[in-house]
FIGU-197417 format. One record per residue (C-alpha): chain; x, y, z. Coordinates in steps of 0.001 Angstrom, whole numbers, plus 500000, padded with zeros to 6 digits. Layout:
<pator><chain>A</chain><c1>X</c1><c2>Y</c2><c3>Z</c3></pator>
...
//
This chain:
<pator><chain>A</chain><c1>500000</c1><c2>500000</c2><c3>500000</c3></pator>
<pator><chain>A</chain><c1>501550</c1><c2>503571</c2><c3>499268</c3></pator>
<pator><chain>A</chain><c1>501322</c1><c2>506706</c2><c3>501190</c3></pator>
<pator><chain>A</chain><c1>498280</c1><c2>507609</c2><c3>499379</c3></pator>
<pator><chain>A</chain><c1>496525</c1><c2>504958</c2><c3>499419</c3></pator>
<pator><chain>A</chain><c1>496890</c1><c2>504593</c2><c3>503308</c3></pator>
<pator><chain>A</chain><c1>496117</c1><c2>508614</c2><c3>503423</c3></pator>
<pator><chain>A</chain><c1>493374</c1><c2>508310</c2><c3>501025</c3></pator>
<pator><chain>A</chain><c1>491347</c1><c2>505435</c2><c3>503720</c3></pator>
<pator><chain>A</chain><c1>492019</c1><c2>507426</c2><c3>506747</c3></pator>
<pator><chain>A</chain><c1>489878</c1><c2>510209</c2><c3>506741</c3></pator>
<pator><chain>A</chain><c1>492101</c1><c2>512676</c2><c3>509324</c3></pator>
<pator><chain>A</chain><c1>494954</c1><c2>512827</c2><c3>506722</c3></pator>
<pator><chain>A</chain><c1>496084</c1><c2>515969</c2><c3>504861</c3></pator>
<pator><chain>A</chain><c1>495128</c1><c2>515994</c2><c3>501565</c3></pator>
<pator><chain>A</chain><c1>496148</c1><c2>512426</c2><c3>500495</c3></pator>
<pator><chain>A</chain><c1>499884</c1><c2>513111</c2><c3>501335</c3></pator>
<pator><chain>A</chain><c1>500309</c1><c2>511052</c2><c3>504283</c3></pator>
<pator><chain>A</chain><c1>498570</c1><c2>509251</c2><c3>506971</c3></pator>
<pator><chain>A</chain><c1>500581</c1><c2>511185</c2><c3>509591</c3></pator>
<pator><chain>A</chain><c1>499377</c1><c2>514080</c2><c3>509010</c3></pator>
<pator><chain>A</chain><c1>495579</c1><c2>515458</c2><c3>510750</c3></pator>
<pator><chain>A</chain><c1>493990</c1><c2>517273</c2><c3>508367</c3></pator>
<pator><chain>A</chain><c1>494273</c1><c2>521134</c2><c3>508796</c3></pator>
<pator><chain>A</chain><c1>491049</c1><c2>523395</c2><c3>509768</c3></pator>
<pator><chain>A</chain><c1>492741</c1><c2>526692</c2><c3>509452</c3></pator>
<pator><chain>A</chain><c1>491280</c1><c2>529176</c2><c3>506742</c3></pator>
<pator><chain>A</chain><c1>492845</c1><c2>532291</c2><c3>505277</c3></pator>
<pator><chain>A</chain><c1>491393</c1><c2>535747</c2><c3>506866</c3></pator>
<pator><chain>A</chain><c1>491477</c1><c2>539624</c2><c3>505316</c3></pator>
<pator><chain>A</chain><c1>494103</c1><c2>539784</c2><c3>508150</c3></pator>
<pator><chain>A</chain><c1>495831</c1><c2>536257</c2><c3>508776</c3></pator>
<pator><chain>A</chain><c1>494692</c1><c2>532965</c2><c3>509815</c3></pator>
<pator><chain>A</chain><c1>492079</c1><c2>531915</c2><c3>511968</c3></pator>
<pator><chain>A</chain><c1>491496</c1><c2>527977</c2><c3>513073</c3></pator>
<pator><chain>A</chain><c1>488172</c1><c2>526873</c2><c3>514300</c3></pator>
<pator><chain>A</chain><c1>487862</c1><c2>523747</c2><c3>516006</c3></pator>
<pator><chain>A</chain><c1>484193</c1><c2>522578</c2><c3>517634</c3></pator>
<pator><chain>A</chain><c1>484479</c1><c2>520989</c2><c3>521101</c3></pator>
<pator><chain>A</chain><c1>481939</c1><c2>519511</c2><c3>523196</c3></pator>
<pator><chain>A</chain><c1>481001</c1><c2>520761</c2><c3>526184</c3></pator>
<pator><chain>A</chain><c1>479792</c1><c2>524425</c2><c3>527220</c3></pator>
<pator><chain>A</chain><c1>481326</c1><c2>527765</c2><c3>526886</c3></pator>
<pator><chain>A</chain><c1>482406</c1><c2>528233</c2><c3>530474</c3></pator>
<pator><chain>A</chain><c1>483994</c1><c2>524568</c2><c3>530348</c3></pator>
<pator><chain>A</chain><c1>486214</c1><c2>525856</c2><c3>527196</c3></pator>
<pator><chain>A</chain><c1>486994</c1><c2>529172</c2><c3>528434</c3></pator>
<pator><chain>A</chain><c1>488381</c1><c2>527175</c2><c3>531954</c3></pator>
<pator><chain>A</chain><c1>490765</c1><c2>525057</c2><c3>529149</c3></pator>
<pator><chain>A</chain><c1>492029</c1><c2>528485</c2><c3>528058</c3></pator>
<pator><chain>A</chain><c1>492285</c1><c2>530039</c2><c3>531384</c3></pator>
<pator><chain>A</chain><c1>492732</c1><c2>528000</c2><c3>533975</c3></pator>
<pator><chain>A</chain><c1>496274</c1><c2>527020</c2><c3>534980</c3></pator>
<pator><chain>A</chain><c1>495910</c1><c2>523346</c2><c3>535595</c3></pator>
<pator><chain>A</chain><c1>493964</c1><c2>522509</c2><c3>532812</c3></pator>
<pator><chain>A</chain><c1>496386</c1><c2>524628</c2><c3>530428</c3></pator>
<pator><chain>A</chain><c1>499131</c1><c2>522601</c2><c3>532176</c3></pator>
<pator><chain>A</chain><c1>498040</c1><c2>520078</c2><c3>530451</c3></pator>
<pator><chain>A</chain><c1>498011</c1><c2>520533</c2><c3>526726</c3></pator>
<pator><chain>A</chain><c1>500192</c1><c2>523948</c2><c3>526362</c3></pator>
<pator><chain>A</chain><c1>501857</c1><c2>524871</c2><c3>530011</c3></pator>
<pator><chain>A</chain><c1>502718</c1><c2>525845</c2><c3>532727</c3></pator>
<pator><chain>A</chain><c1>501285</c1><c2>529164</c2><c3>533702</c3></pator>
<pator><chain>A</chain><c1>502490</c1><c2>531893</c2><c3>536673</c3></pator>
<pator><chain>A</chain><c1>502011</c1><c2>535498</c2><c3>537423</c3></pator>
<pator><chain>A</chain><c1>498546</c1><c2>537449</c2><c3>538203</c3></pator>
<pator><chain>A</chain><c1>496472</c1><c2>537709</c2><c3>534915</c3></pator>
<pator><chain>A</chain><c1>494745</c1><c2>541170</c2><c3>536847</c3></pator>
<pator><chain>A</chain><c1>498475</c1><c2>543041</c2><c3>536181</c3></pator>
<pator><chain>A</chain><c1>498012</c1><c2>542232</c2><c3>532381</c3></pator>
<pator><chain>A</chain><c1>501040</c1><c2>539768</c2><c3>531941</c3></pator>
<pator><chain>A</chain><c1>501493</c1><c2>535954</c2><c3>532774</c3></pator>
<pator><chain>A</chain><c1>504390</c1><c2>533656</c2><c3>532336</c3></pator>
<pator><chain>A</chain><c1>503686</c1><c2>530574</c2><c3>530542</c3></pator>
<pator><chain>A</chain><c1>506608</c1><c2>527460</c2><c3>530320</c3></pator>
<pator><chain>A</chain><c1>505996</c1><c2>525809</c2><c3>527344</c3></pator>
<pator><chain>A</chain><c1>505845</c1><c2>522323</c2><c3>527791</c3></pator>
<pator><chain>A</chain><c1>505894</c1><c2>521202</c2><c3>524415</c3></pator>
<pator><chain>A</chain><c1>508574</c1><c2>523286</c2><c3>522968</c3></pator>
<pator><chain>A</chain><c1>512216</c1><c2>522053</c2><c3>522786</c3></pator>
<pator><chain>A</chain><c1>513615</c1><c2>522776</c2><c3>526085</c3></pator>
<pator><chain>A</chain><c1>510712</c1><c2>524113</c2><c3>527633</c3></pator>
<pator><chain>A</chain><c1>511334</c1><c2>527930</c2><c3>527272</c3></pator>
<pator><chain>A</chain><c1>509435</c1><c2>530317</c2><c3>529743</c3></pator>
<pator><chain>A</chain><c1>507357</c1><c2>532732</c2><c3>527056</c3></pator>
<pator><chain>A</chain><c1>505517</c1><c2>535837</c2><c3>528691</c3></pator>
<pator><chain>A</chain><c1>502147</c1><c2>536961</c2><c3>527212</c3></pator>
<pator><chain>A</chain><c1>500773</c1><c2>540135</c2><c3>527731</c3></pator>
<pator><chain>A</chain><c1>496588</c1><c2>540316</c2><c3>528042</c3></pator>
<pator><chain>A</chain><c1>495104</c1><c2>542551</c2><c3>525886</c3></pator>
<pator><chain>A</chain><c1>491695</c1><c2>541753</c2><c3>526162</c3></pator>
<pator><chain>A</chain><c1>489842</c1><c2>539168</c2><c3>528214</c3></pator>
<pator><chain>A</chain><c1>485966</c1><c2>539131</c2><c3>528152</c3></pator>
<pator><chain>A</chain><c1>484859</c1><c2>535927</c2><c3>529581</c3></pator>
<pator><chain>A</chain><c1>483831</c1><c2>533422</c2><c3>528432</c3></pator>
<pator><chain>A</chain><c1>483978</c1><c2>534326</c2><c3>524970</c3></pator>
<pator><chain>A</chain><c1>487266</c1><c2>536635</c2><c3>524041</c3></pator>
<pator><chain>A</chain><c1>490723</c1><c2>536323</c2><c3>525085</c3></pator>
<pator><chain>A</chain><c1>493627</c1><c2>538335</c2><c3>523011</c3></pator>
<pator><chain>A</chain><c1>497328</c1><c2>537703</c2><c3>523979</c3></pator>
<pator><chain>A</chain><c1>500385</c1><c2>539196</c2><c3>522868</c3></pator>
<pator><chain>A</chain><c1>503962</c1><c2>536848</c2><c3>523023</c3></pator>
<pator><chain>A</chain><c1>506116</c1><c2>539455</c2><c3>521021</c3></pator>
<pator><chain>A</chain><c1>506232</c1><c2>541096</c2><c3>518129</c3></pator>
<pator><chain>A</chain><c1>504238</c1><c2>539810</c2><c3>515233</c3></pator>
<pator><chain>A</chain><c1>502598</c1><c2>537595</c2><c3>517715</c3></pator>
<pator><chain>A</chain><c1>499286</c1><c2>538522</c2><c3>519176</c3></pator>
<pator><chain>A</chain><c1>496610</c1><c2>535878</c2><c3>519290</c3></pator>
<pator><chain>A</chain><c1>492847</c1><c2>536148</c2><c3>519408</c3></pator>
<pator><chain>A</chain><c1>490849</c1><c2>533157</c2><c3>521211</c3></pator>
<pator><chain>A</chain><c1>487222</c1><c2>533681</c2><c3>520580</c3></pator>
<pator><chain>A</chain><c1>484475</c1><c2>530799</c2><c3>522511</c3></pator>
<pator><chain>A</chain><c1>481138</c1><c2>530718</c2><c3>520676</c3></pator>
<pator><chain>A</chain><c1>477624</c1><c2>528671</c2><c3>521415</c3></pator>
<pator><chain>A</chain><c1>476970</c1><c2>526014</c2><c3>518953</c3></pator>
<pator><chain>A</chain><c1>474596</c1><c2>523608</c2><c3>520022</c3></pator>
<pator><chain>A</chain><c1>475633</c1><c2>520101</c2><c3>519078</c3></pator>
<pator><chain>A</chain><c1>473771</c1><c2>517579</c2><c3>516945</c3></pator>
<pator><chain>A</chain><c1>472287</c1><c2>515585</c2><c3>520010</c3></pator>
<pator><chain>A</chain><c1>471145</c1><c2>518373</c2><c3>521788</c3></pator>
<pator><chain>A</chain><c1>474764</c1><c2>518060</c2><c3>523508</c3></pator>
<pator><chain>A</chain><c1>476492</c1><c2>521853</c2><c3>524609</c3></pator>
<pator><chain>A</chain><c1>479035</c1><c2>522217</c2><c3>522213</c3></pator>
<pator><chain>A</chain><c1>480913</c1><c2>525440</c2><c3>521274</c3></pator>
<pator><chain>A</chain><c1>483432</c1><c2>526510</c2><c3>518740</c3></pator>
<pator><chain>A</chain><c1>487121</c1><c2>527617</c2><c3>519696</c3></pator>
<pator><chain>A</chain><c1>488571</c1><c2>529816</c2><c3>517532</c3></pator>
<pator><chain>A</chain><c1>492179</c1><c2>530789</c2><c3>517541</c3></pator>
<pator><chain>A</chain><c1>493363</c1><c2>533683</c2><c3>514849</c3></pator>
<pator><chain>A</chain><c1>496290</c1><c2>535599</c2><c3>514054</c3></pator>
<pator><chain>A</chain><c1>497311</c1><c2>538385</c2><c3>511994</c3></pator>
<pator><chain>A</chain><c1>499833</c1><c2>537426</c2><c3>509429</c3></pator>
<pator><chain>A</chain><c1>500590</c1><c2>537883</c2><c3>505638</c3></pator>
<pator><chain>A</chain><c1>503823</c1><c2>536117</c2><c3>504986</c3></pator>
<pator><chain>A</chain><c1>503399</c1><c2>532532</c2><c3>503603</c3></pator>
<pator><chain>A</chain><c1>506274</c1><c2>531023</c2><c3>505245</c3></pator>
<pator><chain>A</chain><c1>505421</c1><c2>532226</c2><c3>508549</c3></pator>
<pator><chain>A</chain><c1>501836</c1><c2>531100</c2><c3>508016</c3></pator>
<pator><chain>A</chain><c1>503817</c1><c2>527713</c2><c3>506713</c3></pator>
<pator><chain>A</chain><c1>505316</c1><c2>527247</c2><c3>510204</c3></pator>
<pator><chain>A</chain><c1>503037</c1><c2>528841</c2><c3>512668</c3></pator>
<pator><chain>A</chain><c1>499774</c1><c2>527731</c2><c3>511199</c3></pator>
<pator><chain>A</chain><c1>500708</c1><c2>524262</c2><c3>511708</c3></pator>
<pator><chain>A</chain><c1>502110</c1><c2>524873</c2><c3>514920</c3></pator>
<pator><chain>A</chain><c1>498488</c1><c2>526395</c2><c3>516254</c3></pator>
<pator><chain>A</chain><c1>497359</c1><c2>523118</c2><c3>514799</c3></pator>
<pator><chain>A</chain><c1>499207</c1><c2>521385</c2><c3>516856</c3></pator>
<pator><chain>A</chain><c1>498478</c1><c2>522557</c2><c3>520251</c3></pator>
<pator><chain>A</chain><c1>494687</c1><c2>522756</c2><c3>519495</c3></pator>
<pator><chain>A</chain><c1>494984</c1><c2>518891</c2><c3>518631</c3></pator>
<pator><chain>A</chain><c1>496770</c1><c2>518511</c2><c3>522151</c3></pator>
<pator><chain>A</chain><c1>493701</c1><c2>520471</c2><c3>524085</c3></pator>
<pator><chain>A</chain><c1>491570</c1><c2>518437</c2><c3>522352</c3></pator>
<pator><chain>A</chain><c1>493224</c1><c2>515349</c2><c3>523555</c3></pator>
<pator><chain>A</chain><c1>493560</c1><c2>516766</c2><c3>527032</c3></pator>
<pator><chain>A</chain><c1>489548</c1><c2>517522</c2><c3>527123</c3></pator>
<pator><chain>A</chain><c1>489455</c1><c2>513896</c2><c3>526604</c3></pator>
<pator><chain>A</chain><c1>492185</c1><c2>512375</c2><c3>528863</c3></pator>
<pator><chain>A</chain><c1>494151</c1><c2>511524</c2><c3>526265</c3></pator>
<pator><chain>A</chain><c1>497362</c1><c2>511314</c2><c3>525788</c3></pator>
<pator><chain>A</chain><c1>499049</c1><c2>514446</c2><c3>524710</c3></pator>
<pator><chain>A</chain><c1>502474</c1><c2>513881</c2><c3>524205</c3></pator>
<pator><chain>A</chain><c1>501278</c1><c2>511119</c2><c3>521895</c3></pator>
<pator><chain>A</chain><c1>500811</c1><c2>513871</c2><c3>519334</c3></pator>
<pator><chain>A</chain><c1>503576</c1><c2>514670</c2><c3>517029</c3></pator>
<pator><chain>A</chain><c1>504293</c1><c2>518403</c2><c3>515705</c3></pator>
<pator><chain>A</chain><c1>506786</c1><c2>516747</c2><c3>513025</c3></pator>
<pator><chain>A</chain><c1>505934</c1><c2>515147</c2><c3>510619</c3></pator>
<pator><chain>A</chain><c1>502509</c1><c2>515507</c2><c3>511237</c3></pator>
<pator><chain>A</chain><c1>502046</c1><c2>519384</c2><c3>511572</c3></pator>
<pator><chain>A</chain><c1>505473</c1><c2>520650</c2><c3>509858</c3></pator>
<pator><chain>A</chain><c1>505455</c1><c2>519090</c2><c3>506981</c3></pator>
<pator><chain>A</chain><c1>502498</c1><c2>517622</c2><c3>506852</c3></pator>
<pator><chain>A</chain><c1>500180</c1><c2>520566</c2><c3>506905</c3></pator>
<pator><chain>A</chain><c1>502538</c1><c2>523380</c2><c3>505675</c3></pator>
<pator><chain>A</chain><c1>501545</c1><c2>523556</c2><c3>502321</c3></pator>
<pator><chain>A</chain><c1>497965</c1><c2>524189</c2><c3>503380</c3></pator>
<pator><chain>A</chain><c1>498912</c1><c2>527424</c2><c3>504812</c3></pator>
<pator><chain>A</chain><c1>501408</c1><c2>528528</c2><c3>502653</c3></pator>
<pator><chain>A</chain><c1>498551</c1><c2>527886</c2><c3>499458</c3></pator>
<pator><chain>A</chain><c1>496537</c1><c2>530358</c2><c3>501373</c3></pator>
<pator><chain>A</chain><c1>498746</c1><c2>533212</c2><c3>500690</c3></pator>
<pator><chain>A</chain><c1>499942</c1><c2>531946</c2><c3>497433</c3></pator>
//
């Protein structure tokens, strides 16, 4: 069986290239990117995923510092060596709005929306967005948002997130989807 064959029955893999690879759910914006991803549960649950330190401890990292002065300090778990990164809080309007800046070129919008789910379940739709217009930095970064909204999902449902790879999976696997959108 070849690569596209296997990609081609698993319905999770990008494009037909390889089975490794999830299949990306970012789209192109007037501004940048934005990734939406539908979880179960309610609003308030989500939000708690974004703001709460254990939970975030769990699929992105460590968090310290008072979120009322307008800066925390986050240790990035999943990043090679596990550097400290400190984001400044530009906006917070719970449940539904949370807009961080990490440095230059890097300010990220979190919006939490109602979406009832099929069954009558709570469900709600997480998305992440940043301003960009650069193809290779959409190449490497859209991917990388990829990959830690794969490892919240996977934390929402006790899975195991180190079980999800960023390469090859995310870079290269779903490159090429974000660089096309600025093509």
């Amino acid at each position: 069986m070849t690569a596209s064959d296997s990609a081609a029955q698993d319905p999770q893999a990008h494009d037909g290239t390889t089975a490794d690879a999830p299949r990306p759910t970012g789209e192109r914006t007037p501004t940048g990117i934005a990734i939406p991803r539908r979880l179960d549960g309610d609003v308030e649950d989500t939000w708690a995923w974004l703001t709460d330190p254990d939970r975030t401890a769990q699929w992105f990292g460590c968090g310290s510092g008072d979120p009322a002065s307008g800066e925390v300090q986050v240790q990035l778990a999943a990043e090679e060596g596990a550097p400290m990164s400190t984001s400044t809080i530009h906006a917070c309007e719970a449940p539904h709005r949370l807009v961080l800046g990490t440095g230059p070129g890097w300010v990220v919008t979190l919006t939490v929306e109602e979406a009832g789910g099929a069954d009558g379940e709570d469900a709600g739709i997480l998305t992440l967005s940043q301003d960009m217009d650069d193809p290779e930095f959409a190449a490497m970064v859209g991917p990388g948002w990829e990959f830690y909204l794969d490892r919240l999902e996977a934390a929402r449902a006790g899975g195991d997130v180190d079980a999800i790879a960023f390469e090859p999976g995310c870079v290269p696997g779903q490159s090429d989807h974000y660089r096309g959108h600025f093509a």
